[in-house]
N, C-alpha and C positions, 0 to 999 in steps of 0.2 A: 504494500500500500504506500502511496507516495502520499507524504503530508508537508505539509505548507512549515517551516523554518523547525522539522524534525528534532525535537530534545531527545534526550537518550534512556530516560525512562518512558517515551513516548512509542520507543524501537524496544523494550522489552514489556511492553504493554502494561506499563505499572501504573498505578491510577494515584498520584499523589501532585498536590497543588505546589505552588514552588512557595504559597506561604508557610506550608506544610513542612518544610523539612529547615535543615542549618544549613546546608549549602546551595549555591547558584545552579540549579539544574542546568547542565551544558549543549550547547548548542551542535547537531551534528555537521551541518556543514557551513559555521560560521563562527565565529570569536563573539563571546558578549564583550559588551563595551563598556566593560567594567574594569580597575585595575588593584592590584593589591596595593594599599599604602603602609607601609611599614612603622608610619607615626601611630595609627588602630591600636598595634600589636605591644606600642611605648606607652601608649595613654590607656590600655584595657585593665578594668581590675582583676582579670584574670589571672593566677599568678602565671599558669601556662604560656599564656600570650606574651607575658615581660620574659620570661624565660627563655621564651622562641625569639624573640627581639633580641636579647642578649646573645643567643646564640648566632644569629642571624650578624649583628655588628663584627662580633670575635671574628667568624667567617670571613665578612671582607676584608678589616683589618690585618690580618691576619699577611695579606699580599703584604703589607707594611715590611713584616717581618722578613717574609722571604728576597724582597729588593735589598733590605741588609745585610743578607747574608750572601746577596750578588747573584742569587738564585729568579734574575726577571723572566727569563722563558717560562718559568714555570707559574709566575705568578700574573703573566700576558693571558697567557694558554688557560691557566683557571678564570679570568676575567673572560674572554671570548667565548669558552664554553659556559659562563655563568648568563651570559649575555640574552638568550633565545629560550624559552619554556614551552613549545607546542604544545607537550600534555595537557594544561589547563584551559588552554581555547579562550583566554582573553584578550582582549585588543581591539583592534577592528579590520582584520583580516577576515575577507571570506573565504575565507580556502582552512584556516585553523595553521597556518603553516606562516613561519616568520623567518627575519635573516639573521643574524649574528654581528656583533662587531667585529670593527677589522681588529688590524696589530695598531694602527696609528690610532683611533681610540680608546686601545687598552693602557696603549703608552701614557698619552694623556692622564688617564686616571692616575697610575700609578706615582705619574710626577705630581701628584698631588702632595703626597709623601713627602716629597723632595721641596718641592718649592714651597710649601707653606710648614713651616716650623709648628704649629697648633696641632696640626695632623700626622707630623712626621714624628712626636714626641707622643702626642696622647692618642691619635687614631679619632675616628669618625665617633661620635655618639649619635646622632643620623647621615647614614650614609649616602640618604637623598640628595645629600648638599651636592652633589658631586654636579648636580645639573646647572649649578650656581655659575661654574668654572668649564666646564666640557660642552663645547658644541656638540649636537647629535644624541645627548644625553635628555631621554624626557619619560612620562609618565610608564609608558612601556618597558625601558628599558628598568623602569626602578623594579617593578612590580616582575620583572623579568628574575632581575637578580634574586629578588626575595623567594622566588619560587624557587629556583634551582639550589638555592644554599638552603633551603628547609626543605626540602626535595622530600627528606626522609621522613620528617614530620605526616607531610599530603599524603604519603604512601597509606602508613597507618591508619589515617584519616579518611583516605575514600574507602578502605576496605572493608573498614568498621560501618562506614554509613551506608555503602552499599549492602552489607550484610543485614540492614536494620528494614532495609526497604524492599531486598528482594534481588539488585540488581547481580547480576554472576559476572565472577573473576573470571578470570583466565591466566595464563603463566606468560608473563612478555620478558623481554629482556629490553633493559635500558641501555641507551650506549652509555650516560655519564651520571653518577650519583656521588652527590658530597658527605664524605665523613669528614664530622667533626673531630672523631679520635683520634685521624691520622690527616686530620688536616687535608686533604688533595679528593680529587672528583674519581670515585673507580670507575674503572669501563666495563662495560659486557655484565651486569647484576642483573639477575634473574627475579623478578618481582610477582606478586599478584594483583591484577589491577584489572579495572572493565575494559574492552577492548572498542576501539571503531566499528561496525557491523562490516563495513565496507574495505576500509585501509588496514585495521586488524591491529593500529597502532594503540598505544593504551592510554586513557583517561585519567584525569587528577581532578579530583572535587578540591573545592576551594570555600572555605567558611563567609558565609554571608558577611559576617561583620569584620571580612578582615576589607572590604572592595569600597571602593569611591572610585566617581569620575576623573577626579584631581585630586594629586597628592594634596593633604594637607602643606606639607611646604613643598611650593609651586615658584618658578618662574614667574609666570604672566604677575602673578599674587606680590611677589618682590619686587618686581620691576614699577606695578602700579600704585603699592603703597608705600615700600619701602626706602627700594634705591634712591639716592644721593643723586641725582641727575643733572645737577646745576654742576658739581666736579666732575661726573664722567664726562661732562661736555665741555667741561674747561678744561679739561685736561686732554679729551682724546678728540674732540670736535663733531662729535657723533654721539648719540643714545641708539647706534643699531645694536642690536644681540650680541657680536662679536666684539665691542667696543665695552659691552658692560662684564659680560665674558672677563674678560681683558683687566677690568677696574676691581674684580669681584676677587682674581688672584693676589691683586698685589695689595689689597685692603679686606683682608680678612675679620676686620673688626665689623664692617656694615653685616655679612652672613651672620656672624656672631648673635647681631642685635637683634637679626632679624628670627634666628634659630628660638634665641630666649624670648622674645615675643608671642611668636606663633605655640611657644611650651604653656606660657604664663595663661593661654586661652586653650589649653588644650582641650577643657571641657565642651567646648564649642565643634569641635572636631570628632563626626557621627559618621558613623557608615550609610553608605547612599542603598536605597532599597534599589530592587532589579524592577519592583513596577509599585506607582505611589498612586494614591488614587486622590483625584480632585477631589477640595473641601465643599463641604455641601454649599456655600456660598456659589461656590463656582459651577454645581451642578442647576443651582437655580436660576444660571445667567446663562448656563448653555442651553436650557429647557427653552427659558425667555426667546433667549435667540433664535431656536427652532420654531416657536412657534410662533415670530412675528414672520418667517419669510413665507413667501408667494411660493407658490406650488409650479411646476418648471425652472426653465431656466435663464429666467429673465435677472440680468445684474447678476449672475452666476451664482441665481441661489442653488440650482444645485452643488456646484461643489462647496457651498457654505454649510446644505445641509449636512453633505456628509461629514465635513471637518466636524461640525460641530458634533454630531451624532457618535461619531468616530470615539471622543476624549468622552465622551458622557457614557454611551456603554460597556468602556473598557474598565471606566470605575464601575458601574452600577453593576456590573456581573463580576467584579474581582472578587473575594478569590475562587469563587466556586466555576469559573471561565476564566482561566489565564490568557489574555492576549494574544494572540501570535504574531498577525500584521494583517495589512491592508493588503487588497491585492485585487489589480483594474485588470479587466478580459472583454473583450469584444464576442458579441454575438448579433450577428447577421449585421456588422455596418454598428450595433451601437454599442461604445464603452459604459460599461457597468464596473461600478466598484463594489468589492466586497468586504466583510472584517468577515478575520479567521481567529477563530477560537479552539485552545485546547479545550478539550473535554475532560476536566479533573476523576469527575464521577464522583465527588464531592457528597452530594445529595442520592436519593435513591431515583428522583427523576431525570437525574441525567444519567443514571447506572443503567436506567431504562431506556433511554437513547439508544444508548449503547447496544445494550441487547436486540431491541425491537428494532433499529435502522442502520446499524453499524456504524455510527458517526463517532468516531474516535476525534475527532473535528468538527466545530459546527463553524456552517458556512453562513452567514446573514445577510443580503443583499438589499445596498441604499436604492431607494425610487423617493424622489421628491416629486412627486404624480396626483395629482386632484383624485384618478382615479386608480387601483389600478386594472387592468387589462388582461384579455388572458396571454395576448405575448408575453408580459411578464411575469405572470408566474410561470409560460413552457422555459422563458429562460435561465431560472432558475433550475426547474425540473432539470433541464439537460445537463447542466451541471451537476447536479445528486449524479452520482456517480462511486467507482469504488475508492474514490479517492476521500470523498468527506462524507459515502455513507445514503442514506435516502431519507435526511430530516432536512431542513433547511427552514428560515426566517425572514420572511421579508420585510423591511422598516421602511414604512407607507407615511405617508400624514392622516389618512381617513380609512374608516373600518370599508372591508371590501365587499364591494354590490354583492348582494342577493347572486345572482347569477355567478360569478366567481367566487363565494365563496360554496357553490356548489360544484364548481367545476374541482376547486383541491378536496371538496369530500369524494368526489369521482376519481382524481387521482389516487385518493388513497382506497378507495374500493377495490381498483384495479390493478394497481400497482405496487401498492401498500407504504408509497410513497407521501410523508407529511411533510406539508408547506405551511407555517401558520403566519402569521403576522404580528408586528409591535406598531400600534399609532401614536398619533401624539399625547392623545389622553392614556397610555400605557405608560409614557416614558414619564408621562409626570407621575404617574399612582407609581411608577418605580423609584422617583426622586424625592416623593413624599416617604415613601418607605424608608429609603435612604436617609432621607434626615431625620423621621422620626428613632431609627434604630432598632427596633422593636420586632423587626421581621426582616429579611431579606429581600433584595432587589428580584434575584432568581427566582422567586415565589409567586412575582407579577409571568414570568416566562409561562412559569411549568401552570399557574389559573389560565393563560391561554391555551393552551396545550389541551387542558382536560375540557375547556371549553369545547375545543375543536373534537376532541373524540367522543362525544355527547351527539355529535351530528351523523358519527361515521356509521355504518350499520353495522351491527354485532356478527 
């Protein structure tokens, strides 16, 4: 079965919502766009998480060590391979596949050592800083390092959580794993870990609250509030990145100030959810919105409705319908947009989806339509397919004529195919739900649902 942005408890049929679990269910043929910040893991009161931080600095610092003892190939070679983490599938690669640094970026780092006395005597206490001073150095690459130097940790971590939820190991071999015993990365370690269905490469779960968009200490974040910009530019006659680069090595005290700032607020410094659901204010202005536009597509309310419909059902059905995406098709000459949902199975009515129409995915299709018609609900139909199943949703503005709403009892007499609908007075009794608390949005879905099977014949 081919599904729309495939997670990997989606590909072993496991029925768990991603509010459900502690880590970022992962994407199969795409990177979330999410990154590990290593500040999380300094500010958790976990003691494990300071413990993995600690471990995690020692690790890089550690090259420190090896450049003194004249031993840099080896400590270039540990950087380079530290560089690239595929197994966790974060970033914004769609492919799950990344590059590495070169030798001239490792170098870089390591004369960090060298050229800043601070580091060359006590070593890093956030090794993020390094993006302060290294072009080419950014959110990836940190979140890079942090994976492969706790490499060992993730092991234990996805095995145990896949063992919790059902997913199966399998035996891969890694090419590079860091011990901190012996200090240096081994080759060729034979692990247990989930595998790609397809590439057979193996998987790393990643704790929810270690991920943010942006490190907490950030470039863009230094450069806008912090840096000195009236000396970088008296001094180098430029504020470009390579200029402040530049000012950042040879005034180690501005990083300093800006390191113990960003600590002093650490409590400000939260992990970013993977999907956050609009405040009910905001559902009442996206309701508003929808139902002042005009029906067509006059002033482009259609694509207004669907924007707007789009952010408002993705909250209103979270978490018992994880998101997945949007995604426009033409059928005969006209583009249609759709949202795609995972099917958590969450509830007993959507375990009944499942059962009764195979939608392991529900597919929901926008009409900003006075009326609608029975071309579109065939367009719909032809889409149920083995791909999302034979349920599917249309999001109308007005309940459908007499005549078409006999026409989807006739589809499903004969086919056993269900089309039902959400209108505008649905979305608000779902946004009332919604803000009162008291019941769930999905409740408004599955009362249309049994509406609909009240009509069908027995």
């Amino acid at each position: 079965m081919t599904l729309v942005r495939p997670r990997l408890t989606d590909y072993h049929n496991i029925s768990v919502a991603q509010a459900e679990v502690d880590f970022a269910i992962p994407f199969l043929d795409e990177d979330l766009p999410l990154y590990i910040d290593p500040f999380l893991l300094w500010k958790s009161p976990s003691q494990q998480d300071q413990s993995l931080h600690l471990n995690l600095v020692n690790s890089f610092n550690y090259q420190n060590r090896l450049i003194r003892k004249g031993q840099d190939d080896e400590a270039r070679r540990n950087l380079i391979v530290a560089s690239e983490c595929d197994e966790v599938g974060l970033g914004l690669s769609a492919t799950r596949k990344g590059k590495r640094i070169g030798e001239t970026i490792a170098n870089d780092i390591l004369n960090l050592f060298r050229l800043i006395p601070e580091y060359g005597q006590y070593g890093f206490t956030h090794f993020e800083e390094i993006q302060f001073y290294i072009d080419g150095i950014s959110r990836d690459r940190i979140s890079d390092f942090t994976c492969n130097f706790l490499k060992s940790f993730l092991i234990d971590y996805t095995a145990q959580e896949c063992e919790e939820i059902g997913i199966p190991l399998s035996k891969v071999r890694l090419a590079s794993l860091y011990s901190t015993q012996q200090n240096k990365f081994l080759t060729d370690v034979e692990v247990e870990l989930p595998v790609h269905p397809e590439k057979n490469t193996p998987i790393l779960l990643v704790p929810k609250r270690w991920l943010r968009h942006i490190p907490w200490l950030n470039f863009d974040d230094y450069f806008k509030t912090y840096c000195p910009k009236d000396e970088v530019i008296n001094q180098y006659g430029s504020d470009e990145r390579v200029k402040i680069l530049t000012y950042n090595r040879e005034n180690y005290g501005a990083i300093e100030a800006y390191r113990k700032e960003k600590e002093r607020h650490a409590s400000e410094c939260q992990n970013d959810p993977l999907f956050k659901q609009i405040p009910v204010l905001s559902a009442r202005r996206k309701l508003a919105e929808i139902k002042s536009l005009p029906t067509g597509t006059t002033s482009k309310a259609d694509k207004k409705f669907e924007d707007a419909a789009t952010q408002l059902l993705a909250s209103l059905l979270y978490p018992h319908l994880d998101f997945a995406d949007t995604q426009s098709r033409t059928d005969s000459g006209v583009v249609i947009r759709d949202l795609i949902f995972y099917n958590n199975r969450s509830v007993d009515f959507l375990q009944g989806i499942l059962q009764d129409y195979g939608s392991r995915q529900i597919v929901m299709e926008l009409k900003n339509v006075r009326a609608i018609e029975r071309e579109h609900i065939n367009q719909l139909n032809r889409y149920l397919s083995n791909e999302f199943g034979k349920f599917g949703v249309l999001i109308t503005r007005n309940p459908l004529p007499k005549a078409m709403m006999k026409n989807t009892v006739d589809l499903w007499a004969g086919q056993r195919r269900c089309i039902i609908s959400l209108t505008d007075a649905d979305l608000e009794q779902m946004v009332e739900v919604f803000e009162s608390k008291q019941r769930q949005p999905i409740e408004v879905l599955k009362k249309k649902y049994v509406e609909f099977m009240r009509l069908c014949p027995s």
